[in-house]
C-alpha positions, 0 to 999 in steps of 0.5 A: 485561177488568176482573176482579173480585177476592173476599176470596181472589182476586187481580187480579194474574196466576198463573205457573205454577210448574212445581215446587209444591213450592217454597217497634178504635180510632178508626182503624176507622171509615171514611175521611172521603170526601174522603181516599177518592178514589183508585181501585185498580188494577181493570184491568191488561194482562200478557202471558199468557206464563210467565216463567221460574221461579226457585227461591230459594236453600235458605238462605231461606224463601220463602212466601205466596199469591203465590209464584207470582205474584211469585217470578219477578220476583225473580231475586236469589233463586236466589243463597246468603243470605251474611251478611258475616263476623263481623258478620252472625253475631251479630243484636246485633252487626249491629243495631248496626253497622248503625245506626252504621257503615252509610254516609248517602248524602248527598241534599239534599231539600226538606221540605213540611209538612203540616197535618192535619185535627186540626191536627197537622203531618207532614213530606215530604222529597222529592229537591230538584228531582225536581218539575221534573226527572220526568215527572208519570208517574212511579211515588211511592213513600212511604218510612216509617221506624221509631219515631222514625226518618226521612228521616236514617236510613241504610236510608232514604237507601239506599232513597232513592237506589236508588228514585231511580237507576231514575227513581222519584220518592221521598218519605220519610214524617216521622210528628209529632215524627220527623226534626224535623217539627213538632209542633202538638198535644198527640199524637204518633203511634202503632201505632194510628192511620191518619189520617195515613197516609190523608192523606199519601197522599191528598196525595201523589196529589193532587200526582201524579193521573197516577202510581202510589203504592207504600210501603215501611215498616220496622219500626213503619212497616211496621205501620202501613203493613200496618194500613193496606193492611188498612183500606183493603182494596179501597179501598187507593190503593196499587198496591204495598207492601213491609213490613220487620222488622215486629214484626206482634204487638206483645204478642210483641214487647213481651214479647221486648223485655223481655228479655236484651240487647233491654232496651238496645234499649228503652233507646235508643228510649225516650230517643229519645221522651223526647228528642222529647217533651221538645222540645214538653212546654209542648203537654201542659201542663195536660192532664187525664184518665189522662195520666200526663206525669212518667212520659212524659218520664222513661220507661226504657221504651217501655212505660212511654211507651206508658203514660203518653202513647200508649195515653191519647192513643188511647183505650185502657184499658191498654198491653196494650190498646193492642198487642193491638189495633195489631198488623198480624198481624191486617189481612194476611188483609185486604190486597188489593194486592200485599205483599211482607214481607221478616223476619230469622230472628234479628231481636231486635226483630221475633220471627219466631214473630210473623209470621202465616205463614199468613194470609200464604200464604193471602192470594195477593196476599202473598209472605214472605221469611225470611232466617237472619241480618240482625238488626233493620234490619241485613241487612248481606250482599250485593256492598255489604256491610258498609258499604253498602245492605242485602241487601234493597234490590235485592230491593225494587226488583225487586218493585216494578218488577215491579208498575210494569211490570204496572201501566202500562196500568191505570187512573188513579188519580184519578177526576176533576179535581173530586176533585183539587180537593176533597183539595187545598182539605182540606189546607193546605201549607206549604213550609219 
């Protein structure tokens, strides 16, 4: 049977859930047709036998369209939401601890290069040797750090490895300038823009016809990744996709960012753009139009580089311009694979009035969960805490195997050996 899914429709089962009561800008236009070749998911087997309903634990809000459908894959739940002492009390206390005192797993990785088609450069981190050492059918899941993060972040390594131990083949997703991937043209990237993204896993599939793709993103990643699970829609390659302390309004989100404590926060990320932009400042020379470089390179805010740099880069008439139409609040009403958002209800850097609660619980491919504590990135609660991975990734992996296990008897991915052929020819990679 090969059901049909309309715009409030899911392809994936309903578990019936015996307690109801629980709780444009360039990147609009269509994909180029070579990028548009992977199939969606359209047919998938799961046994009509209801699983056991869990219900989750007080201390977290849990809602969407797909409750029904996915809670009870998710077992980890049903257990108390318990920040560890005295760090996971204050959002501050452990956004910090978390970006400077959480573990870095140690994997070696091999980076691939790859050339888009404007001539800019992203980079691919895999786990040295998996190529040869996984079967070609295993699951890719595609990791997107946040602004100016990549594959040396530590909630990246933890997924990283964590995907890995359950036989997932893994690959971190280095946006240009980020995790010192190159930079080749005088443009970064941006909330805005998907053809990266569309490429990335374009050539992800390519290298891999027989495997399922999923994503996780974090924060400014996960916008994007959002946005574009959003614009692909029907057409979206993915089978699955999990979003992290995504800000979703970048207005709400700016305007939070500019006050109190967060203003060091925009500080640090600021200079970190400063110090990538820096690095390749002789590309921008002699650049003409509303660029405004001298503000750029010396911001004291993401503002003000958005300002001088991004929204200018990406066609936008003002910075507001920009954040109003790069919010991924917008494309969740449109996303058709299964989505798994996981917010902290203290989050500083993702205000959690910014979530779009209701286009989520009317989406039934989405499910939301609200923890009380967490910080931004943070998280630090659960047996590995303080040091250790975050509370949510054993909760990502649940859902995500939970979707593998639903997905295996669908159809591939690819639609035939010419597409493969014709991606492979659009993408010039290099090994470094």
């Amino acid at each position: 049977m090969t059901p049909t899914a309309s715009p409030e429709t899911s392809v994936w089962p309903s578990y019936k859930n015996p307690q109801k009561g629980v709780h444009s800008t360039m990147d609009s236009m269509p994909a180029p047709q070579h990028l548009r070749l992977i199939r969606p998911i359209t047919s998938v087997h799961v046994s009509t036998k209801a699983m056991p309903y869990n219900h989750p634990h007080p201390s977290l809000e849990v809602t969407g369209g797909a409750l029904d459908t996915f809670l009870p894959a998710l077992k980890t739940l049903s257990r108390p939401y318990s920040p560890f002492p005295v760090i996971g009390w204050n959002c501050h206390v452990e956004t910090i601890f978390a970006a400077f005192f959480r573990s870095l797993p140690d994997v070696k990785l091999k980076r691939e290069c790859i050339r888009t088609i404007d001539d800019g450069s992203v980079a691919l981190d895999w786990i040295s040797g998996d190529h040869q050492l996984l079967p070609p059918d295993s699951p890719v899941l595609i990791l997107m750090p946040g602004l100016t993060g990549g594959s040396e972040d530590s909630y990246v390594r933890h997924m990283l490895l964590r995907a890995r131990s359950k036989g997932w083949r893994v690959v971190v997703f280095n946006s240009r300038g980020c995790g010192d991937s190159p930079v080749t043209t005088p443009q970064f990237y941006s909330a805005s823009f998907l053809g990266d993204m569309q490429e990335v896993v374009a050539h992800v599939g390519s290298k891999y016809p027989k495997a399922h793709l999923y994503a996780v993103g974090w924060s400014l990643g996960a916008n994007i990744l959002v946005r574009y699970l959003g614009h692909e829609s029907h057409s979206c390659p993915l089978s699955g996709a999990v979003s992290l302390c995504n800000p979703f309004n970048l207005v709400i989100a700016d305007q939070d960012f500019r006050k109190g404590f967060n203003i060091v926060y925009d500080k640090a990320l600021a200079s970190a753009l400063c110090r990538i932009f820096k690095k390749h400042a002789l590309l921008f020379e002699d650049v003409g139009g509303e660029f405004n470089i001298p503000l750029a390179a010396n911001a004291k805010s993401v503002r003000q580089f958005d300002d001088g740099l991004t929204r200018v880069s990406f066609g936008f008439k003002s910075v507001d311009d920009y954040y109003s139409n790069s919010s991924s609040s917008d494309s969740v009403k449109h996303v058709r694979i299964p989505l798994l958002c996981i917010q902290a209800q203290n989050d500083p850097i993702a205000p959690s009035r910014g979530i779009p609660r209701e286009d989520i619980k009317a989406n039934p491919n989405c499910l939301l969960i609200l923890t009380p504590k967490g910080g931004h990135l943070g998280w630090v609660a659960g047996p590995e805490a303080p040091f250790g991975s975050p509370w949510t990734d054993p909760v990502v992996m649940d859902f995500l195997e939970h979707l593998e296990r639903a997905s295996s008897n669908a159809f591939p991915c690819f639609s035939d050996l010419k597409d493969v052929q014709q991606i492979s020819e659009g993408l010039n990679s290099l090994e470094v």
